[in-house]
C-alpha atoms as an extended CHARMM CRD file, in Angstrom:
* protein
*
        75  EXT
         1         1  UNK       CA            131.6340000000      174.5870000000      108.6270000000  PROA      1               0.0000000000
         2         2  UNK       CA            131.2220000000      173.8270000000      112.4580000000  PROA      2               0.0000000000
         3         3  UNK       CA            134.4780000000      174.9070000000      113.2060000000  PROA      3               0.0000000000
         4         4  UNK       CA            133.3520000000      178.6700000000      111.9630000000  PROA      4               0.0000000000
         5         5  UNK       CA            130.2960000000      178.4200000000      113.2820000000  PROA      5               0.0000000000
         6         6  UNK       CA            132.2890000000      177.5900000000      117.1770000000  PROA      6               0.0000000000
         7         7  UNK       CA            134.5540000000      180.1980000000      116.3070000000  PROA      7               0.0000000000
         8         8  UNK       CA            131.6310000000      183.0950000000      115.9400000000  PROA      8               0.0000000000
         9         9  UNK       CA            129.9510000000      182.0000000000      118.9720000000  PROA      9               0.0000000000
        10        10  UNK       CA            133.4140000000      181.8960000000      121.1320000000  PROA      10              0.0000000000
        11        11  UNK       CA            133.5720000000      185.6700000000      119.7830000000  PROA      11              0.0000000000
        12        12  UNK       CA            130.2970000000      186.5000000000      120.5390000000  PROA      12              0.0000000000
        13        13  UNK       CA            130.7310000000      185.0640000000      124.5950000000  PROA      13              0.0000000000
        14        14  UNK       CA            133.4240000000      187.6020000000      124.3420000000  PROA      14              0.0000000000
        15        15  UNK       CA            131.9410000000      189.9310000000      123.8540000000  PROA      15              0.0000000000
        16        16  UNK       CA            129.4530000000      189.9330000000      126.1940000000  PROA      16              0.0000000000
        17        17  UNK       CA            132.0750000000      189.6070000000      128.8620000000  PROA      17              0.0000000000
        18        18  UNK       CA            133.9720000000      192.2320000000      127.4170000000  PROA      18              0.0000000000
        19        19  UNK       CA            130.6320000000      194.7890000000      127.1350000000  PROA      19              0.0000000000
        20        20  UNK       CA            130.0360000000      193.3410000000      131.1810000000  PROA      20              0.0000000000
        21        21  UNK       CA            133.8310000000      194.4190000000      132.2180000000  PROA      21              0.0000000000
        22        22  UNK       CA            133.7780000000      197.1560000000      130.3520000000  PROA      22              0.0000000000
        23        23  UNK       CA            130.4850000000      197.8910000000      132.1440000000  PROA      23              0.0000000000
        24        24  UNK       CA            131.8920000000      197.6790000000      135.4480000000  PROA      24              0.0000000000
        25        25  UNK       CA            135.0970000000      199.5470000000      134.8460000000  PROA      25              0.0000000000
        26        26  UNK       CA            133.6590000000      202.7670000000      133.7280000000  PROA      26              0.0000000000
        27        27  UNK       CA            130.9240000000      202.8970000000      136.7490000000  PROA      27              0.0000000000
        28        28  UNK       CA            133.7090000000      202.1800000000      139.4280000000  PROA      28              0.0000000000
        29        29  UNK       CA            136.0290000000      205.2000000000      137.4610000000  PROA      29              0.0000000000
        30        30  UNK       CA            133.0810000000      207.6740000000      137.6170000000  PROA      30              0.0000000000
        31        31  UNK       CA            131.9220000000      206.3670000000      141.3740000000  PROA      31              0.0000000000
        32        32  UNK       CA            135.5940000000      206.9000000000      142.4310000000  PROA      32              0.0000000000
        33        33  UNK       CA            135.1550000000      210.2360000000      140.6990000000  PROA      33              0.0000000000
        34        34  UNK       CA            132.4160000000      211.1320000000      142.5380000000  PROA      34              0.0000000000
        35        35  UNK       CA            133.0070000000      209.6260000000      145.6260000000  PROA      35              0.0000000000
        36        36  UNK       CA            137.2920000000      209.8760000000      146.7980000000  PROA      36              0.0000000000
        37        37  UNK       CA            136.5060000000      212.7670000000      149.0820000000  PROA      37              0.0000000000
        38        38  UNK       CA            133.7330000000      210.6510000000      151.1330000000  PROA      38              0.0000000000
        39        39  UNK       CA            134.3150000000      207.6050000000      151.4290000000  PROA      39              0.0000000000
        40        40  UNK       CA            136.6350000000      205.4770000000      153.1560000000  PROA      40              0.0000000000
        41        41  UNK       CA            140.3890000000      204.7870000000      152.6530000000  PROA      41              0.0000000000
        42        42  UNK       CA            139.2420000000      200.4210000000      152.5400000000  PROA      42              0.0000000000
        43        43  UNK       CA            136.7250000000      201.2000000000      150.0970000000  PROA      43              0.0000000000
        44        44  UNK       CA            138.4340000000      202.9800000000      148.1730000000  PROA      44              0.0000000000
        45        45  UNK       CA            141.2380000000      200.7260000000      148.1460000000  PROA      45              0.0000000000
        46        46  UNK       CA            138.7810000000      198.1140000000      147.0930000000  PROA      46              0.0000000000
        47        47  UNK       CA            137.3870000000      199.7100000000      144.2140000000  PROA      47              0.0000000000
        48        48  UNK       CA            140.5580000000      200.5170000000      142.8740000000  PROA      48              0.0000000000
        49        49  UNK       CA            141.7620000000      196.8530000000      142.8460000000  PROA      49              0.0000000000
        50        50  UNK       CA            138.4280000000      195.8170000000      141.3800000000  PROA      50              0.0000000000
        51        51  UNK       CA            139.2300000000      198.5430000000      138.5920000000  PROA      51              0.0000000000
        52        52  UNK       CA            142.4070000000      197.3510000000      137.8880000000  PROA      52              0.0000000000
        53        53  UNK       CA            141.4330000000      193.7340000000      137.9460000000  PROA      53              0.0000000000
        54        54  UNK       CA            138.7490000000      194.6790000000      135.2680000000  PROA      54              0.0000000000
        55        55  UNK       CA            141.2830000000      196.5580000000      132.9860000000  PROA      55              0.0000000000
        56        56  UNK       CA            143.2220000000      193.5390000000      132.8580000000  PROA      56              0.0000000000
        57        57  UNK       CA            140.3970000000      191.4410000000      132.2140000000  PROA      57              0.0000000000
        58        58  UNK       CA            139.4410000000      193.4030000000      129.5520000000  PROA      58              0.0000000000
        59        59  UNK       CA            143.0140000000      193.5110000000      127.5330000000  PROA      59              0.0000000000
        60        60  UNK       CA            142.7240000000      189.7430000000      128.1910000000  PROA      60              0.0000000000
        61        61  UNK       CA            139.5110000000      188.9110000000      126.4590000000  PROA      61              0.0000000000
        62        62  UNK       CA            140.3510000000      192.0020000000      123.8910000000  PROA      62              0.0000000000
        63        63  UNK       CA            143.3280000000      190.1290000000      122.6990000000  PROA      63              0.0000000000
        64        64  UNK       CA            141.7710000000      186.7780000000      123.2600000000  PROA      64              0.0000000000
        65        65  UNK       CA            138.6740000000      187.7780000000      120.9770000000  PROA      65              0.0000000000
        66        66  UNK       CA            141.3810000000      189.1610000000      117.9180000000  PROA      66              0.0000000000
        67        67  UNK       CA            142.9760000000      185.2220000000      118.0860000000  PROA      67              0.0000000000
        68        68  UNK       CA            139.4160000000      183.9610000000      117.3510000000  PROA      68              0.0000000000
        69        69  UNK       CA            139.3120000000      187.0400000000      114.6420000000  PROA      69              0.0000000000
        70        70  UNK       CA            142.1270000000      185.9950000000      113.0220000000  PROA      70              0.0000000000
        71        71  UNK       CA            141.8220000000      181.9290000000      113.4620000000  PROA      71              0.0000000000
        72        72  UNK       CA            138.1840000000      182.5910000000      111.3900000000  PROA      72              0.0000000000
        73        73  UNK       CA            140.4490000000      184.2830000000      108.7400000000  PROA      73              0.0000000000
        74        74  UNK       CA            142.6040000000      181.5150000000      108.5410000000  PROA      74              0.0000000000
        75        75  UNK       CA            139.5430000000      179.4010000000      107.7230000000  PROA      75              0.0000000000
């Protein structure tokens, strides 16, 4: 029974970090949206690798999250 119960709260951390990068992504999208035409070339350069970094993070703990899905079905 505490292996279940470790399980559920490893998925819940995820999800928190995965609501948090999720979060971030979409605010950096609609502030480079709003903001490519003013603001400068470093910036923007910057938010875009902070946007990609967060993509991957979130196909990371996505995928992660769906192993700790399945390991509770094997239980």
């Amino acid at each position: 029974m505490a292996e279940i119960d470790k399980i559920k709260e490893e998925i819940g951390w995820l999800k928190i970090i995965f609501g948090i990068l999720t979060a971030v992504d979409l605010s950096l999208v609609g502030w480079l949206a709003q903001n490519y035409k003013t603001s400068s070339i470093v910036i923007l350069i910057f938010a875009l690798i902070i946007v990609m970094f967060s993509t991957v993070g979130i196909v990371y703990v996505n995928k992660k999250a769906y192993k700790k899905i399945d390991e509770l079905e094997d239980l």
